[in-house]
C-alpha positions in Angstrom: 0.0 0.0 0.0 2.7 2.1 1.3 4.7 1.6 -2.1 1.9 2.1 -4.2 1.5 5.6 -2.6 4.9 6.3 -2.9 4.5 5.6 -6.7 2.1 7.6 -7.0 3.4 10.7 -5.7 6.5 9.7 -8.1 4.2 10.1 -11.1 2.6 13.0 -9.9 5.8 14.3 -9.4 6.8 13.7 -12.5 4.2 14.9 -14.4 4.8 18.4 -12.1 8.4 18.6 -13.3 7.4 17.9 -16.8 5.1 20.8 -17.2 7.6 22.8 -15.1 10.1 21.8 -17.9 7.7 22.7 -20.7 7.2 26.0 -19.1 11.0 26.8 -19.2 11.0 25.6 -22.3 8.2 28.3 -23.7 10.1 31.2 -20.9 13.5 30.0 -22.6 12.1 30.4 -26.3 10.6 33.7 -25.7 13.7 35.1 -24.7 15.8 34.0 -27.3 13.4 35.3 -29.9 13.2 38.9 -27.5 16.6 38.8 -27.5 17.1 38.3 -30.9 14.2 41.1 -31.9 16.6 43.4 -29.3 19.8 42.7 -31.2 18.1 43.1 -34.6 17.2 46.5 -33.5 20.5 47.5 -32.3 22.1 46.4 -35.6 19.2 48.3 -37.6 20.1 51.4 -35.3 24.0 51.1 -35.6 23.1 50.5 -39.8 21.1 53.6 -40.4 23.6 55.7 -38.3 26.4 54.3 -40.1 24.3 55.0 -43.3 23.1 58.6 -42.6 26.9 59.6 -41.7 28.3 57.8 -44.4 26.1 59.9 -47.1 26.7 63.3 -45.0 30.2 62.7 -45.5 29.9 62.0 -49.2 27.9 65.1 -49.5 30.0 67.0 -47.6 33.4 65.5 -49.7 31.7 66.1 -53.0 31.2 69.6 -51.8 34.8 70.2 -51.2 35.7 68.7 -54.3 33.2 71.1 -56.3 34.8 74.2 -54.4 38.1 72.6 -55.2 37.6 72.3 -58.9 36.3 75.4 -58.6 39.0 77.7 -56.6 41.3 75.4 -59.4 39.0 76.7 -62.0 39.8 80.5 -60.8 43.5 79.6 -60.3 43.6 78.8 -63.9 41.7 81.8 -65.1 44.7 83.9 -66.5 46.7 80.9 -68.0 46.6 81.5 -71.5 44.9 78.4 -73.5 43.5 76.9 -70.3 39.8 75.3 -70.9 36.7 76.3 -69.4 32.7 74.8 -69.6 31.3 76.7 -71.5 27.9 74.8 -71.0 26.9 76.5 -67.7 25.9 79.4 -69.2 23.8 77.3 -71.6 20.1 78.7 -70.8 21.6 81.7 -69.0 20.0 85.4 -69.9 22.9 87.9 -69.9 23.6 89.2 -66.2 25.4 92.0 -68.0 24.2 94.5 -70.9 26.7 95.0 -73.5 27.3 97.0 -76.2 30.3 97.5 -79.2 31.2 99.8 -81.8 33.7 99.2 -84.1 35.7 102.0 -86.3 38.6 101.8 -89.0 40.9 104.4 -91.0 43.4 103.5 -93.8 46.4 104.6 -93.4 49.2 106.1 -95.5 51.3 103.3 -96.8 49.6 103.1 -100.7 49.0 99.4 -100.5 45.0 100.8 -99.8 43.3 99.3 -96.9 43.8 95.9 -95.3 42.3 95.6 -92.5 38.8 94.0 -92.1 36.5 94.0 -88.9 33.8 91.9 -87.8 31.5 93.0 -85.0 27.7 91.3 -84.3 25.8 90.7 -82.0 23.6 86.9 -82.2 21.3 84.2 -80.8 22.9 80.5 -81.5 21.4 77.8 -79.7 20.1 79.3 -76.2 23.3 81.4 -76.0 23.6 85.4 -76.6 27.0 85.7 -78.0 28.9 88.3 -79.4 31.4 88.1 -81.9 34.0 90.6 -82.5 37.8 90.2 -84.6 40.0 92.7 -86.3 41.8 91.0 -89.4 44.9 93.2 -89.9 46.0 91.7 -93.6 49.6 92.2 -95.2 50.6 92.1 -98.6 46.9 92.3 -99.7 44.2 92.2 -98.3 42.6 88.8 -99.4 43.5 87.0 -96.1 41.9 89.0 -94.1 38.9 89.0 -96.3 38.6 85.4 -96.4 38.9 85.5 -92.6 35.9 87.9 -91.9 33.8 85.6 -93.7 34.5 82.1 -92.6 36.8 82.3 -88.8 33.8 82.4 -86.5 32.0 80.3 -88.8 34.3 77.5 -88.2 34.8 77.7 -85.1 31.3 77.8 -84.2 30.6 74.7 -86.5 33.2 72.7 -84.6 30.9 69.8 -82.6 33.1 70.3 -79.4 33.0 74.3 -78.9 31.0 74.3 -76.2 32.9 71.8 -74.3 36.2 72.0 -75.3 36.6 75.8 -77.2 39.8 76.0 -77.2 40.7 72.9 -78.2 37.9 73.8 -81.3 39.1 77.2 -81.4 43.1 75.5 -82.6 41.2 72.8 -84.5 39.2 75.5 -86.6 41.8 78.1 -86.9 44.0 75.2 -88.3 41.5 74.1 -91.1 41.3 77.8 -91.9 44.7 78.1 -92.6 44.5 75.3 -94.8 41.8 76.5 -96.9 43.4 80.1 -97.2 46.7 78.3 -98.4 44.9 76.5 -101.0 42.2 77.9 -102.4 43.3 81.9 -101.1 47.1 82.6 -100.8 49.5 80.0 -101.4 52.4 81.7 -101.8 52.2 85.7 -100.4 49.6 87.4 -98.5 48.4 86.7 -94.8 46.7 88.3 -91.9 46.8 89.2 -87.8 43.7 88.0 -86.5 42.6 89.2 -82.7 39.1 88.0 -81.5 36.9 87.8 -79.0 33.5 85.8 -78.3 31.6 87.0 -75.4 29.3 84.6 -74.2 26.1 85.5 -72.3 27.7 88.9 -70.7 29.9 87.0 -68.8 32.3 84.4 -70.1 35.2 85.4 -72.7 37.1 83.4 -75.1 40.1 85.4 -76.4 42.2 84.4 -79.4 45.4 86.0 -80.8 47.4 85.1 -84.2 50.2 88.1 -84.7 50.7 91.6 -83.4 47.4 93.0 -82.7 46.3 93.2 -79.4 42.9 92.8 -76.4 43.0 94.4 -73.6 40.1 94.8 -70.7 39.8 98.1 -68.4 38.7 96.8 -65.1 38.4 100.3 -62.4 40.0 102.2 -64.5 42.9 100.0 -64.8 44.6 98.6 -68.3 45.1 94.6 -68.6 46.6 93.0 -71.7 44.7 90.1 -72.5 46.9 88.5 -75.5 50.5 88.3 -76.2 51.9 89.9 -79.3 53.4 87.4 -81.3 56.8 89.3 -82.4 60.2 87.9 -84.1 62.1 88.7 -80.8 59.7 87.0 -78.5 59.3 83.8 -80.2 62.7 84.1 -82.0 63.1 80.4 -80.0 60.1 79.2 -81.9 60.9 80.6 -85.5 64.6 78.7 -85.1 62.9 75.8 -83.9 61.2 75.6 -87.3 64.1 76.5 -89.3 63.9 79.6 -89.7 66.1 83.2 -88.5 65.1 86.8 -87.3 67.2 89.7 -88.6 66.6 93.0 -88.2 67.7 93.7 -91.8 66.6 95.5 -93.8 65.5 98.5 -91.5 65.5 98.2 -87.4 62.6 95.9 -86.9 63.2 92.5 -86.2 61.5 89.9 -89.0 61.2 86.2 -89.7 63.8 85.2 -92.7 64.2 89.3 -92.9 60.5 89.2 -94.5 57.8 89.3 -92.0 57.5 91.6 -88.8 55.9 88.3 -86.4 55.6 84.7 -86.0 52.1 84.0 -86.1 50.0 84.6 -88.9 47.0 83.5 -91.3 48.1 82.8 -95.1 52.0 83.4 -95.9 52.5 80.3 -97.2 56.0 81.3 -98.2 57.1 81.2 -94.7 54.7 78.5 -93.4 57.1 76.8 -92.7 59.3 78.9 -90.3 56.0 80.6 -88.4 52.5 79.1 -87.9 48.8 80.1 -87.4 48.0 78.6 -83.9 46.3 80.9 -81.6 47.0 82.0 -78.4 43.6 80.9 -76.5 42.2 82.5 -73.4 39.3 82.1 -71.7 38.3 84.7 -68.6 35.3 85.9 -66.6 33.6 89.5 -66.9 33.2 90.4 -64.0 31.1 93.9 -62.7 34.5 96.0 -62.6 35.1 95.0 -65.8 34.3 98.1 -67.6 35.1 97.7 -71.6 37.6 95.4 -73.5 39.3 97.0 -76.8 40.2 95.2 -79.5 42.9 97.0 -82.2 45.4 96.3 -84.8 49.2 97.4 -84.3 47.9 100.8 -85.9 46.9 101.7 -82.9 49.3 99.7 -80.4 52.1 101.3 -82.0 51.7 104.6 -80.8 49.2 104.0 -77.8 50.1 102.5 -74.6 46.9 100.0 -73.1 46.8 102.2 -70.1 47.0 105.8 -72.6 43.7 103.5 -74.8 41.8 102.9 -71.5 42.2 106.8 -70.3 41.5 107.8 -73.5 37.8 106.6 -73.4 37.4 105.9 -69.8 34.5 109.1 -70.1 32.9 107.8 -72.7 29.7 105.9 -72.3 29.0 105.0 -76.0 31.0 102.4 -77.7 31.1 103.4 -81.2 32.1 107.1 -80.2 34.6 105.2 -78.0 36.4 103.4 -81.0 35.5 106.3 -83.3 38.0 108.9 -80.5 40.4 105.8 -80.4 41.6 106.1 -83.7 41.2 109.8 -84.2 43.9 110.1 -81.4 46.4 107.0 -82.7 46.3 108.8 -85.5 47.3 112.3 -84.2 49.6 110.6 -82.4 51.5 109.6 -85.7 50.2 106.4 -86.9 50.6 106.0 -90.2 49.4 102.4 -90.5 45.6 101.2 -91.0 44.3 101.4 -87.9 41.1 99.5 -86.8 39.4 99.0 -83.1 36.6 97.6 -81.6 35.3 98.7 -78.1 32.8 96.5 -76.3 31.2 98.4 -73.2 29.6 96.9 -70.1 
């Protein structure tokens, strides 16, 4: 009796401990799966910090690297033949009103006039540009000619301008060359070409083959924005291609004794010895620029840049500006043609 009691309370017991075991199983599984939800969170939490941070410091690294490539972009600014997007200002209204005027007188050298100017003012696709050159031809005036008629066009028809200009500005000057060697002056007869294309108000693209000259007046202060391509400056360059400067006959230094610079359109005689790449420039206009001038050696010869900007720093129209320009180069003994272009902010 006593035994079967005792198994009994055995069972009993038993069947106790079994749904105590069940119980800590269920307590056991619950807290695995709350601690698992716990450290699921935590690694969410640690993920989306790591996450938000990671972007801000992207952001904030792509930022530096914009103002970078822009302070570079600045630093570069005066660098002759340095590149610049062009397509920024693509879709941009002028920030600045513009105007030019353009004025020319022959001089008195009885070979009649050669030089040529092109000033205009256009809409080409979303962009306001304007387009100004002086052509100062030598040894007739066909060069020069052929250049007012067909420069900007190539240029402007080269696919990459708006990216790369000045690589299209070389490319298109180059082909010009070519077809003024064949089909224009193959032997004698060439050109000085300065120009300008002003893009929007606010963006300039310089170019420079020979010895005229751009300048800008910023606060009443002169800047040369081109290099005049003379015999003595580039004498390096001239040798390089074979070639010699003398200063005979006369005192002026020339390429082979001929030609009075290194860099010009045409002259097919001394292709050889100089060559027709531009100079390329690219620069802001900023609101102290004032007005850029544009002129053959006419004018340079007997004007200093700072004597041109003083000269019409009162004026406030740009054709009476260039018009004053060459009435005082010439009273101050030009004797060469002598054409200008003034462009006024």
């Amino acid at each position: 009796m006593n035994a079967h009691a005792n198994l009994h309370k055995r069972k009993s017991s038993l069947i106790a401990d079994g749904t105590n075991h069940a119980a800590f199983k269920v307590r056991v599984q619950f807290l695995c799966y709350a601690s698992m939800e716990k450290i699921l969170k935590q690694i969410l939490t640690h993920f989306f910090v790591y996450y938000k941070t990671s972007r801000k410091e992207t952001y904030v690294d792509s930022l530096e690297r914009k103002d970078d490539a822009i302070a570079d972009n600045d630093n570069n600014e005066e660098k002759a033949g340095e590149e610049d997007d062009a397509s920024d200002e693509k879709n941009k209204p002028s920030t600045r009103c513009f105007s030019h005027g353009c004025h020319l007188m022959e001089g008195e050298m009885n070979h009649g006039m050669e030089d040529y100017v092109f000033a205009q003012h256009k809409k080409l696709n979303d962009y306001d540009l304007g387009l100004y050159a002086i052509f100062d031809g030598h040894s007739g005036r066909d060069v020069a000619k052929y250049l007012q008629n067909h420069l900007f066009e190539n240029i402007l028809n080269e696919p990459d301008f708006w990216e790369n200009p000045v690589h299209a500005v070389k490319k298109a000057s180059k082909t010009t060359d070519e077809e003024i060697l064949e089909n224009i002056a193959d032997w004698r007869g060439g050109s000085t070409a300065v120009a300008a294309i002003l893009i929007n108000g606010v963006k300039l693209i310089v170019i420079n083959v020979g010895d005229s000259r751009a300048i800008s007046c910023k606060n009443g202060i002169a800047k040369q924005l081109t290099v005049d391509h003379e015999p003595e400056k580039e004498k390096n360059l001239v040798e390089r291609r074979g070639g010699f400067v003398s200063k005979s006959p006369g005192n002026v230094a020339r390429v082979d004794g001929e030609l009075a610079m290194t860099r010009a359109f045409g002259d097919g005689k001394l292709k050889e010895h100089i060559t027709a790449e531009p100079d390329v420039m690219i620069k802001k206009i900023d609101d102290d620029t004032e007005f850029i001038i544009l002129a053959s050696d006419g004018l340079w010869k007997v004007m200093t840049n700072q004597e041109a900007c003083d000269c019409i720093k009162d004026v406030d129209d740009a054709q009476k500006a260039a018009k004053k320009l060459v009435k005082e180069a010439k009273s101050m003994g030009s004797y060469d043609d002598i054409s200008c272009i003034v462009v006024m902010f």
